[in-house]
Residue, then its C-alpha position, 0 to 999 in steps of 0.5 A: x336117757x342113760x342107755x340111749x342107742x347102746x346096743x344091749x344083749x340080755x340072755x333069757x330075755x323071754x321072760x322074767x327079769x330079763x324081759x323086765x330090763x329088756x324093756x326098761x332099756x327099750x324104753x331109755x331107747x337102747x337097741x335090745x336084742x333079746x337071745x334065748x333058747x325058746x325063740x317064740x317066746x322072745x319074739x313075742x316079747x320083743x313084739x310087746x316091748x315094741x308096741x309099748x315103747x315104739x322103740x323099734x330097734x328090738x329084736x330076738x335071736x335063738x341062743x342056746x347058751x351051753x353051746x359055744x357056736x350058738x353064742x358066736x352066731x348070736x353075737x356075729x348076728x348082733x354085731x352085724x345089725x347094731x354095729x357093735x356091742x355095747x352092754x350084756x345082760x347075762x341072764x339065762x338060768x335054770x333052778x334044780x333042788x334035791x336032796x344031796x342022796x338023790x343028786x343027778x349027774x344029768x342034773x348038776x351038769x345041765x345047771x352048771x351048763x346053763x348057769x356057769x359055762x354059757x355065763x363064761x362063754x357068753x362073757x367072753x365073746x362079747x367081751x371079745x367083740x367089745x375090746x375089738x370095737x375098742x370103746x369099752x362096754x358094761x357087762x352084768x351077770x345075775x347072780x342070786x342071794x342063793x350064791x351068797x350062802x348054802x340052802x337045804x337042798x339047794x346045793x347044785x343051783x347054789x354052788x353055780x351062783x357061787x360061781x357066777x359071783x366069783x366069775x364076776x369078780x376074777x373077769x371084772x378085774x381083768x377087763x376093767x384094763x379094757x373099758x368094760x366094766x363086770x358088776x353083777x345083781x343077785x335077786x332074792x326071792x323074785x316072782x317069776x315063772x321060774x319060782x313056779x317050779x321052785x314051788x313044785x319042788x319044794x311041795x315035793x320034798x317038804x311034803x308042802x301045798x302048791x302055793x305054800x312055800x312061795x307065800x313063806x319066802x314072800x312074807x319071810x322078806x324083811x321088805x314085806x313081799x317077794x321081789x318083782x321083776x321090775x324091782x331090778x330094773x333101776x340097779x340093771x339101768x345104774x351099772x349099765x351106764x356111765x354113772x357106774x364107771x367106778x364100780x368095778x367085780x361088785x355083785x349088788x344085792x337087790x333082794x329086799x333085805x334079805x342078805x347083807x354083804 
């Protein structure tokens, strides 16, 4: 059990992949706490991780990640029920596209809000209370293959994954002097109920089916199909134990193929 009784965070654990791991973890008998913007939606989630694991130390709390104060609540609260932190899954992220002509500032400043600022800031109050607690810790951020190059119409969402990936590696340098390990995973195309809204917007602006792109990107995988939630539980387990303690500012690429690096 490679996580057992390691206390873990993972943002936007509601759903999708977040929700995946959190109960991965739950089951190697890890305490989860999931944190995310819709607390019903978590509470749920924990709700159905503990009737399938019957780990009962899972539990949500509100997070709104583009504010400061929330993430230090969240993290007290944490802290203050578990003891300590121990692992951080940096998973909340919000998608956009458009066209460069019709680019919001409201758009690019609400992704970047989310996506790059809550990632910074969240990492460093966990990253506080680990080197704190003086016994090290593993951080993981979920990057994306669109932060390994440029999409059509993808630039605002592409560039805050750029960002994740850089951040990964600049903060992962800086605190391995500390015990804490920063490794990120960047997923290709993923079904997930964000992939929905990738679909809707990409019906509008290439004049597509609902439908029709996502069964494009799906047979475009060299793997044969899109990735499931589940698919980056084995690499999310890896990093976060001590079989990772040499892997150091890396972003994985778990993406059935898509992107070599």
């Amino acid at each position: 059990m490679r996580v057992k009784e390691k206390c873990t965070i993972v943002t936007g654990g509601a759903r999708g992949i977040g929700a995946a791991i959190a109960r991965a973890f739950a089951d190697e008998g890890a305490s989860v706490c999931l944190a995310d913007a819709n607390i019903d939606l978590a509470t749920t989630a924990a709700d159905v991780i503990i009737q399938a694991t019957g780990n009962t130390n899972v539990f949500a709390l509100p997070l709104d990640v583009t504010k400061t104060a929330s993430i230090a609540k969240m993290v007290a609260d944490v802290e203050q029920r578990c003891g300590g932190i121990d692992i951080l899954i940096n998973n909340a992220a919000i998608f956009d596209m458009a066209p460069l002509a019709e680019i919001s500032e409201a758009s690019y400043e609400r992704v970047f809000a989310v996506n790059v600022k809550g990632l910074l800031f969240t990492m460093q109050h966990v990253a506080n209370s680990m080197r704190s607690r003086g016994r090290g810790g593993k951080i993981i951020n979920i990057a994306s293959q669109a932060g390994r190059r440029g999409e059509s119409m993808i630039a605002v969402y592409c560039a805050s994954k750029a960002a994740v990936i850089s951040l990964t590696q600049s903060v992962g340098l800086e605190l391995i002097k500390y015990g804490i390990n920063v490794n990120g995973i960047a997923p290709g195309v993923v079904d997930t109920p964000m992939w929905d809204v990738v679909d809707t917007l990409f019906a509008k602006y290439e004049n597509r089916s609902i439908g029709e792109k996502k069964l494009l990107v799906g047979q475009n995988v060299p793997y044969g199909r899109m990735g499931k939630p589940e698919d980056h539980i084995g690499c999310a387990l890896f990093l976060a134990s001590s079989e990772s303690d040499y892997v150091v500012a890396q972003t994985i690429n778990v993406d059935g193929g898509q992107w070599m690096s």
